[in-house]
GUNUKE-247284 format. One record per atom (N, C-alpha, C, O): residue number from 1; residue in one letter; x, y negated, z negated. Coordinates in steps of 0.1 Angstrom, whole numbers, plus 5000, padded with zeros to 4 digits. Layout:
BEGIN
[pt NUM, A, [X, Y, Z]]
...
***
This chain:
BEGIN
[pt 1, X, [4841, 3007, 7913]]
[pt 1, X, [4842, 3020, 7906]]
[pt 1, X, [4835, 3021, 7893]]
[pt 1, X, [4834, 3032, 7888]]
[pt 2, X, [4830, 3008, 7885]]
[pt 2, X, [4826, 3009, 7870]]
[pt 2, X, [4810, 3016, 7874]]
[pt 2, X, [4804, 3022, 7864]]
[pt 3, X, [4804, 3015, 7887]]
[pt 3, X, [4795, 3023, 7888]]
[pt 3, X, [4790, 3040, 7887]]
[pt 3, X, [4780, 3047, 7884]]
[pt 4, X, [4806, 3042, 7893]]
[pt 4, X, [4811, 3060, 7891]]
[pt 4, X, [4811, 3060, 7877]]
[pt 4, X, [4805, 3070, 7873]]
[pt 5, X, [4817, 3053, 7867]]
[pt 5, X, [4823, 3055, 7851]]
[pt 5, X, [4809, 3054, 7849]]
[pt 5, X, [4806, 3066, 7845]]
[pt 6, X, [4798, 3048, 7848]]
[pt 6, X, [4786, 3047, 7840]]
[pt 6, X, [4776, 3056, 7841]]
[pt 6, X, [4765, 3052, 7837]]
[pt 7, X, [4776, 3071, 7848]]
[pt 7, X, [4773, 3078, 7856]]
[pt 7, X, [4771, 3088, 7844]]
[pt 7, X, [4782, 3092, 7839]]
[pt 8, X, [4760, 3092, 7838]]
[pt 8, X, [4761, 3102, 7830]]
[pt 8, X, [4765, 3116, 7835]]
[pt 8, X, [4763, 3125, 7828]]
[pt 9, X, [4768, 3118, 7844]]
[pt 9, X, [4772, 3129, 7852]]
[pt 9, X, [4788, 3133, 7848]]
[pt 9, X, [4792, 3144, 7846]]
[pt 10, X, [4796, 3121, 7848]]
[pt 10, X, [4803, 3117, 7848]]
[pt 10, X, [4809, 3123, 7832]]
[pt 10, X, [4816, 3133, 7828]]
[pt 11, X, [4804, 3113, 7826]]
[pt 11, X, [4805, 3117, 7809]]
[pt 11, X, [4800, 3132, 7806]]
[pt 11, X, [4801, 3135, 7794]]
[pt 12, X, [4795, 3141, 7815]]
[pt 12, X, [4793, 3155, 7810]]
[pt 12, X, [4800, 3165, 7815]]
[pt 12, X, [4795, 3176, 7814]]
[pt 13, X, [4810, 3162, 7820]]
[pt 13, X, [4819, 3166, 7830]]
[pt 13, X, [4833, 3176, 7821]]
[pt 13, X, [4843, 3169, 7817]]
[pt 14, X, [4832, 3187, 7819]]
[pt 14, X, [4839, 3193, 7807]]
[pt 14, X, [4855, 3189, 7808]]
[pt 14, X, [4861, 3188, 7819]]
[pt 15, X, [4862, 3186, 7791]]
[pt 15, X, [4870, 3184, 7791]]
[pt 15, X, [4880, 3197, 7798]]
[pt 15, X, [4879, 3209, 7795]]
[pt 16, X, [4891, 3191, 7807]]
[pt 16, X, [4901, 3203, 7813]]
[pt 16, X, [4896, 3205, 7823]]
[pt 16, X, [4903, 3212, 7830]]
[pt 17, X, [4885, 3202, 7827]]
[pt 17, X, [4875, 3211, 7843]]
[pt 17, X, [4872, 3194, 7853]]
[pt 17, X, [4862, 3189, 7857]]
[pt 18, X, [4884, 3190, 7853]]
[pt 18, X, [4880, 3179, 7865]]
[pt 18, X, [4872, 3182, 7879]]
[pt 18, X, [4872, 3194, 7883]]
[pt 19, X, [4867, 3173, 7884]]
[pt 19, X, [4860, 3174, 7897]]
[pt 19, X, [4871, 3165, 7905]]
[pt 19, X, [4874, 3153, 7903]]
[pt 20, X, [4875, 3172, 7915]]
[pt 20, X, [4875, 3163, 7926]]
[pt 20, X, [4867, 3159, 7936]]
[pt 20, X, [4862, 3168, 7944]]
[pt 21, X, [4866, 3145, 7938]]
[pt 21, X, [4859, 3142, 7953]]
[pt 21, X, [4869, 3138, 7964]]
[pt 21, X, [4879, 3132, 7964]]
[pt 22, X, [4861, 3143, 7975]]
[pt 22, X, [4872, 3141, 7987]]
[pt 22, X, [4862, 3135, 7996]]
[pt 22, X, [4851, 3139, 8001]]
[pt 23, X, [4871, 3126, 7997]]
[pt 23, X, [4865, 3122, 8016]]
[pt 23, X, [4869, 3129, 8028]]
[pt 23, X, [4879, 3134, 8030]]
[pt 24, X, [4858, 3128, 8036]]
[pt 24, X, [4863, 3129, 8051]]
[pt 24, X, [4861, 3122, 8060]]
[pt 24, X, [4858, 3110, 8058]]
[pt 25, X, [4861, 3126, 8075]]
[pt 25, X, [4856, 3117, 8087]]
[pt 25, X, [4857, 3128, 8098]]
[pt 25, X, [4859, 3139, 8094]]
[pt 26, X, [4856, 3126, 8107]]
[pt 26, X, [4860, 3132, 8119]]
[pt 26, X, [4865, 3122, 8133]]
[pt 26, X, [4860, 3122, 8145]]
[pt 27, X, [4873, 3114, 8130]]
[pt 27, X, [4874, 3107, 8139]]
[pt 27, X, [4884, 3109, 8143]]
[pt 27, X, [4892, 3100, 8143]]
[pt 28, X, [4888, 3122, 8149]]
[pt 28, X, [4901, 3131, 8152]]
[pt 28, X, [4895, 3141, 8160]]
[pt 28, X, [4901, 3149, 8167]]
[pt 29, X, [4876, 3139, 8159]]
[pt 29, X, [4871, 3152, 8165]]
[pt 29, X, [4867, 3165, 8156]]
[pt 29, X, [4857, 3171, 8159]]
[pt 30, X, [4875, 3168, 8147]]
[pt 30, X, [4876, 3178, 8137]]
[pt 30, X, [4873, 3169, 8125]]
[pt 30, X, [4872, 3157, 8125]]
[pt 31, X, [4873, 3179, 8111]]
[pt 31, X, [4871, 3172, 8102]]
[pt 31, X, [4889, 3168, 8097]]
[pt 31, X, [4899, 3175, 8099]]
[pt 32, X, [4887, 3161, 8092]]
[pt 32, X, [4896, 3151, 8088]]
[pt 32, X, [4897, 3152, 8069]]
[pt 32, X, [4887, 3158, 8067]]
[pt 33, X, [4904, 3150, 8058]]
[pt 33, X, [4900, 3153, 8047]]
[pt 33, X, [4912, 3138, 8049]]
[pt 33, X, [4923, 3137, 8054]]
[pt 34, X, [4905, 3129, 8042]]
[pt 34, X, [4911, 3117, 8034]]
[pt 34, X, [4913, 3117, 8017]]
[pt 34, X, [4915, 3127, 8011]]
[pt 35, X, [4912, 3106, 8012]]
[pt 35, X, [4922, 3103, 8002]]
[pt 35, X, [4907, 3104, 7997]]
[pt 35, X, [4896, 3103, 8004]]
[pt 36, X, [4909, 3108, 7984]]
[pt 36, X, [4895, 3111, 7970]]
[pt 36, X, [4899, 3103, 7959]]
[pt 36, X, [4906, 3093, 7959]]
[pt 37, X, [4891, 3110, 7949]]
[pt 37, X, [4899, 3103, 7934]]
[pt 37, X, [4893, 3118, 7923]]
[pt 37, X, [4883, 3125, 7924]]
[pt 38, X, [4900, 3119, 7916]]
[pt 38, X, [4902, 3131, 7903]]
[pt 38, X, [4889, 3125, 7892]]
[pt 38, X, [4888, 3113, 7890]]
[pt 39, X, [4882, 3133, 7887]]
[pt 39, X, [4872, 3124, 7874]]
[pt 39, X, [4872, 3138, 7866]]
[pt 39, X, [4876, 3149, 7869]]
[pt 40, X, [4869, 3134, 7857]]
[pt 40, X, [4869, 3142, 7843]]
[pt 40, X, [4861, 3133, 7833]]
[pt 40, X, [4861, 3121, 7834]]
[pt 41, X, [4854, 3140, 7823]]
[pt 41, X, [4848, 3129, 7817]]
[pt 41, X, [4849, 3117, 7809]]
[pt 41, X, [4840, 3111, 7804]]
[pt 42, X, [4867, 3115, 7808]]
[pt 42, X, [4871, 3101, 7804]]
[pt 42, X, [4872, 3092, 7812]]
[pt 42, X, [4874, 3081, 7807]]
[pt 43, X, [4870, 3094, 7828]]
[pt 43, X, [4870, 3086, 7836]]
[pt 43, X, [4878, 3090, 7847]]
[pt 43, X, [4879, 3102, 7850]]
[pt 44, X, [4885, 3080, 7854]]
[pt 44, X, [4892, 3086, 7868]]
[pt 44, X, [4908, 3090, 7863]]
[pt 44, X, [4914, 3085, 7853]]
[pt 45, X, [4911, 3101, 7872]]
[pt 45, X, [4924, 3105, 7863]]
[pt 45, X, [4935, 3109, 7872]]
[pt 45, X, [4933, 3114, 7883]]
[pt 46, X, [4945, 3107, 7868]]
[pt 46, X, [4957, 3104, 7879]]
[pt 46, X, [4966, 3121, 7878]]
[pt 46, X, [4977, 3122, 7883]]
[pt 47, X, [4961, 3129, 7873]]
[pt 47, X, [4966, 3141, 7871]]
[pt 47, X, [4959, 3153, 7870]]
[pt 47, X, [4951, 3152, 7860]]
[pt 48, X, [4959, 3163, 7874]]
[pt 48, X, [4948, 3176, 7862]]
[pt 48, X, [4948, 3185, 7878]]
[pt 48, X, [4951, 3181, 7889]]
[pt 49, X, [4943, 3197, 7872]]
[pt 49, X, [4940, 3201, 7883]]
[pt 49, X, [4923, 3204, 7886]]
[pt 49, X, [4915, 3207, 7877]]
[pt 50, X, [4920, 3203, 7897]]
[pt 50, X, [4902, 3203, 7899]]
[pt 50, X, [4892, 3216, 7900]]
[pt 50, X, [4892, 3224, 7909]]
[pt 51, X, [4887, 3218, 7892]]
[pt 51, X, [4877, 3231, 7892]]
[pt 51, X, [4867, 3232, 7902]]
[pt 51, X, [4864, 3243, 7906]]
[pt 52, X, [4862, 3219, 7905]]
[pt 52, X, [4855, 3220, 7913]]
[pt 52, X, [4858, 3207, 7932]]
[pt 52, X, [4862, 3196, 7930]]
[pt 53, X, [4856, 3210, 7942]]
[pt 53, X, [4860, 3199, 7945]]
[pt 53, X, [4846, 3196, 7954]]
[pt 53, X, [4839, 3206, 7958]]
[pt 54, X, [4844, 3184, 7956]]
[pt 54, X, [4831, 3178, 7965]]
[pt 54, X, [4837, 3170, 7973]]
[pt 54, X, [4845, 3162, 7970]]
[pt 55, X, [4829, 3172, 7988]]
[pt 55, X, [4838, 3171, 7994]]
[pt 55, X, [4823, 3159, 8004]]
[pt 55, X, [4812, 3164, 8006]]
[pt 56, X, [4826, 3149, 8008]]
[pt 56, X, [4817, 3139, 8012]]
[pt 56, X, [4821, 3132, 8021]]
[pt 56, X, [4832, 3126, 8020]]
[pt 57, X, [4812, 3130, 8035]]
[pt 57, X, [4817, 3120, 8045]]
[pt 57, X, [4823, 3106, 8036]]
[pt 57, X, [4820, 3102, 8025]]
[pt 58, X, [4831, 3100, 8047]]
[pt 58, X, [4834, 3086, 8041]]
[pt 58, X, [4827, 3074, 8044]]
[pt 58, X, [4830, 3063, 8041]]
[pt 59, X, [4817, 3077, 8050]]
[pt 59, X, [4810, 3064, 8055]]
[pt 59, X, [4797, 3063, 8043]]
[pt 59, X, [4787, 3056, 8045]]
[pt 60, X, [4800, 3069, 8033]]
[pt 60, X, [4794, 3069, 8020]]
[pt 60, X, [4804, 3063, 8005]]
[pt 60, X, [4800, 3063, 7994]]
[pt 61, X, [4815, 3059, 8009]]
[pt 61, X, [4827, 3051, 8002]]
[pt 61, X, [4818, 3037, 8000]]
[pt 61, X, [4818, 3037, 7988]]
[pt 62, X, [4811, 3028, 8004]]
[pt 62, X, [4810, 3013, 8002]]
[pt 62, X, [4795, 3015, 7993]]
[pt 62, X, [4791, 3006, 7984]]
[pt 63, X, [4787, 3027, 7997]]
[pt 63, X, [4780, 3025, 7990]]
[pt 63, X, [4774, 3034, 7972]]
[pt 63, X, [4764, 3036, 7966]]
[pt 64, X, [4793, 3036, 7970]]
[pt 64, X, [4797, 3037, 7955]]
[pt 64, X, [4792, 3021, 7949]]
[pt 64, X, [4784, 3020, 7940]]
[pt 65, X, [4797, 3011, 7953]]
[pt 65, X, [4796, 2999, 7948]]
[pt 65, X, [4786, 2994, 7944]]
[pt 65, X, [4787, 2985, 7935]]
[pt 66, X, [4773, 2998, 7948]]
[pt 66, X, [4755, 2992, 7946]]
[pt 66, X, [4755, 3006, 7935]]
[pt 66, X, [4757, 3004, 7923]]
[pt 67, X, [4754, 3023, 7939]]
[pt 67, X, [4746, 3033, 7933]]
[pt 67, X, [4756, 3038, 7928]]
[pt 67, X, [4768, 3036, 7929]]
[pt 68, X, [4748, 3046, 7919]]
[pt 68, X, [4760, 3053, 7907]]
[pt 68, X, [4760, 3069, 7916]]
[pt 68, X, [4752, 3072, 7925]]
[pt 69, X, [4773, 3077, 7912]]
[pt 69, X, [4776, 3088, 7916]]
[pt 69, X, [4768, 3093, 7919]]
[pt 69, X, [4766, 3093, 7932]]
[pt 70, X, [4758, 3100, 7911]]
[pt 70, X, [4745, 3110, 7915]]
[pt 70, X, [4739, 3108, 7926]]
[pt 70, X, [4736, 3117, 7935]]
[pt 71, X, [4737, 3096, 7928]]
[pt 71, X, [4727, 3090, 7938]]
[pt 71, X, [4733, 3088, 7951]]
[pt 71, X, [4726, 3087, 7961]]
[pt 72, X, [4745, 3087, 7951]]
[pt 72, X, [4751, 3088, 7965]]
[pt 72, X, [4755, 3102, 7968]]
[pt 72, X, [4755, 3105, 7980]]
[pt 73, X, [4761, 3112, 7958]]
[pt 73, X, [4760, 3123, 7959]]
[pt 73, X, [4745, 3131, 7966]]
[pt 73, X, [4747, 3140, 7973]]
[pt 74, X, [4736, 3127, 7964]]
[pt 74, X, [4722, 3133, 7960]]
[pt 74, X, [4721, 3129, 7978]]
[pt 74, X, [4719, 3138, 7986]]
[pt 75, X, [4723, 3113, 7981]]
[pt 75, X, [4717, 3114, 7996]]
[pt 75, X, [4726, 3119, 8006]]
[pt 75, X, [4722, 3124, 8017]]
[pt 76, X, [4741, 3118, 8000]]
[pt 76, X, [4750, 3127, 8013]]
[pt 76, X, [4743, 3140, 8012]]
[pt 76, X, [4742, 3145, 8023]]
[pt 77, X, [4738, 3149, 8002]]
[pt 77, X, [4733, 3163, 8008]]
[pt 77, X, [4723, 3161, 8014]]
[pt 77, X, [4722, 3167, 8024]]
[pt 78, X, [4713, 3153, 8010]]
[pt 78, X, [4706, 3154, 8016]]
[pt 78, X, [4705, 3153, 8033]]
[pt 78, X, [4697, 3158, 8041]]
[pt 79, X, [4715, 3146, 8037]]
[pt 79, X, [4718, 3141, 8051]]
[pt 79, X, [4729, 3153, 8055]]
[pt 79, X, [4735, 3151, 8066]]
[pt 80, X, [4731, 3161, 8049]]
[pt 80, X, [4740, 3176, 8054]]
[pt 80, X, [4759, 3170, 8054]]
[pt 80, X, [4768, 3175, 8062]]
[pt 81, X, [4761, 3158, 8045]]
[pt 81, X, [4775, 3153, 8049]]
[pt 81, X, [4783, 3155, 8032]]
[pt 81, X, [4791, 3147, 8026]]
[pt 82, X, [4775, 3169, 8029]]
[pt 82, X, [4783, 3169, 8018]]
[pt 82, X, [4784, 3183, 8018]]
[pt 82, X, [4777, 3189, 8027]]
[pt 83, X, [4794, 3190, 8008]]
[pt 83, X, [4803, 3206, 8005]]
[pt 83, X, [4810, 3204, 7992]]
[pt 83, X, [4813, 3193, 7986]]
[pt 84, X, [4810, 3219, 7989]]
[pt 84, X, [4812, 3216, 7977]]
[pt 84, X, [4821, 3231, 7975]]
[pt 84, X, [4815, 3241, 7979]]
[pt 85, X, [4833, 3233, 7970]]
[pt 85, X, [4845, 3246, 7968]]
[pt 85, X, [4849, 3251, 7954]]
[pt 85, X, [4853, 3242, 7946]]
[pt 86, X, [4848, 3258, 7951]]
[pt 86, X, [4857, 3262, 7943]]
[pt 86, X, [4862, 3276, 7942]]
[pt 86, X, [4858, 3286, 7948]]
[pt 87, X, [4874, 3276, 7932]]
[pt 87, X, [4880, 3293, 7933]]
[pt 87, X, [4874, 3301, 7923]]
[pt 87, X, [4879, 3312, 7919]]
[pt 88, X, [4863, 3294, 7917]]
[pt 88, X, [4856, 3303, 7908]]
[pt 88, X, [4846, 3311, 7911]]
[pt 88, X, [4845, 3311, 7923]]
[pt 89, X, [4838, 3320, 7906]]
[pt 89, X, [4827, 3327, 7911]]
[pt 89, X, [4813, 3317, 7903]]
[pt 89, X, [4813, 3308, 7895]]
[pt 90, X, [4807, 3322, 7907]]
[pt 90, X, [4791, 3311, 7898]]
[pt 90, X, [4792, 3317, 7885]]
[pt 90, X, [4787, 3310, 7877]]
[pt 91, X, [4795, 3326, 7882]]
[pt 91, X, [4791, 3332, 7869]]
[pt 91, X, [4800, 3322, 7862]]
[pt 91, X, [4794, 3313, 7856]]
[pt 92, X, [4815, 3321, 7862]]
[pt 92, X, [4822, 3311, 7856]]
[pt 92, X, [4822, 3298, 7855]]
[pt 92, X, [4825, 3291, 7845]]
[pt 93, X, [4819, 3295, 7869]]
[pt 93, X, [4814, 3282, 7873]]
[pt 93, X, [4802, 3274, 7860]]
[pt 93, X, [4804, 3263, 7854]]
[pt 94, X, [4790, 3286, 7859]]
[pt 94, X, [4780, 3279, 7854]]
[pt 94, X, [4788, 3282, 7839]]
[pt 94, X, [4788, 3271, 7832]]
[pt 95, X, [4794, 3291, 7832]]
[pt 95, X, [4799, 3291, 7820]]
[pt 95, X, [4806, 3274, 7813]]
[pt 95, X, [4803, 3268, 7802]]
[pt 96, X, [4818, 3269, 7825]]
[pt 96, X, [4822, 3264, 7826]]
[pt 96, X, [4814, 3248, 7824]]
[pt 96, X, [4820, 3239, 7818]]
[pt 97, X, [4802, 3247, 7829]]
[pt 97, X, [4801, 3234, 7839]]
[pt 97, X, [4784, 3238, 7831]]
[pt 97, X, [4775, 3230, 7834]]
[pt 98, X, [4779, 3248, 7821]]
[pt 98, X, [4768, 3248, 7817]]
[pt 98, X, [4761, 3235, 7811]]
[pt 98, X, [4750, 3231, 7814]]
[pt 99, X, [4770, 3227, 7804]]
[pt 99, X, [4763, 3213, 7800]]
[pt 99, X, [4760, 3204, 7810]]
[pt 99, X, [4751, 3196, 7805]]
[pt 100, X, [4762, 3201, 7821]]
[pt 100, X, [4756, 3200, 7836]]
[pt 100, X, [4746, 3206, 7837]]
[pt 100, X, [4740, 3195, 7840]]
[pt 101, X, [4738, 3213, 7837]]
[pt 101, X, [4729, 3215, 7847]]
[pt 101, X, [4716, 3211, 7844]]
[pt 101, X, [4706, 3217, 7846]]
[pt 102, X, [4718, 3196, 7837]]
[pt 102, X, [4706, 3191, 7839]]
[pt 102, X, [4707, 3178, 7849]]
[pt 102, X, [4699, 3169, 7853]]
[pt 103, X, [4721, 3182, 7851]]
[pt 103, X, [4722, 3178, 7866]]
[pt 103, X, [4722, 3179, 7880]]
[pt 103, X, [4723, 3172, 7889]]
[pt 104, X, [4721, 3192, 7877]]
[pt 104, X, [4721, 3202, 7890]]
[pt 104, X, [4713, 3200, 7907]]
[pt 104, X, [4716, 3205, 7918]]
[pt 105, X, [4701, 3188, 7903]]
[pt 105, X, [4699, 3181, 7914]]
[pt 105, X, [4706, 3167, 7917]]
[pt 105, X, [4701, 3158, 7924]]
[pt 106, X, [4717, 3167, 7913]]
[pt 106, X, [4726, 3157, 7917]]
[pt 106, X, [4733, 3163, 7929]]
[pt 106, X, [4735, 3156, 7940]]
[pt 107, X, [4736, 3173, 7927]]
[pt 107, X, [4743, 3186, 7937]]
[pt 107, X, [4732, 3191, 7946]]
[pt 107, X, [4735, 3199, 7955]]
[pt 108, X, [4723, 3188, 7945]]
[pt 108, X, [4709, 3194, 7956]]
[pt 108, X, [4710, 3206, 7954]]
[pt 108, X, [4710, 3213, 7964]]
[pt 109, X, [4711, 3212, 7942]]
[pt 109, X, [4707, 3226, 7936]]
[pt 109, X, [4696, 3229, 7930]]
[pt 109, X, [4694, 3240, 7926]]
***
């Protein structure tokens, strides 16, 4: 996980506006939504509520350990095994989440 913390994506991540990531699978046939983890930009957080949530197969879990966030983020879209929710509209969204978007191809935007 100290790979996810060193993640400048991570550290720009507005205070109060956590992200969540969520796993899935389909090994039920349907999609499946497993266990995630909360980040915010002090690091992983055991509470908050998520502004945004990303939502990634799980057969991209082991290879948090070698690549930092962005980069495993970046190849699950590219392989169509990533989604991304929220109850915001984009106008608020980008108000919100503006110091990001020199990240915005981390998200394959």
């Amino acid at each position: 996980m100290n790979t996810i913390l060193k993640t400048e994506f991570v550290k720009d991540i507005p205070e109060g506006d956590p992200i969540e990531i969520v796993f899935y699978d389909f090994e039920t046939g349907e999609r499946r939504l497993r266990d995630g983890f909360l980040i915010g930009n002090k690091g992983f957080l055991s509470e908050g509520t998520p502004t945004v949530y990303v939502y990634i197969h799980s057969k991209y879990i082991s290879e948090f350990e070698q690549d930092d966030l962005c980069s495993v983020i970046s190849r699950a879209n590219k392989n169509g095994d990533l989604s991304t929710y929220s109850e915001y509209g984009n106008a608020r969204l980008l108000l919100k989440y503006s110091g990001m978007l020199k990240h915005k191809s981390c998200l394959g935007l």
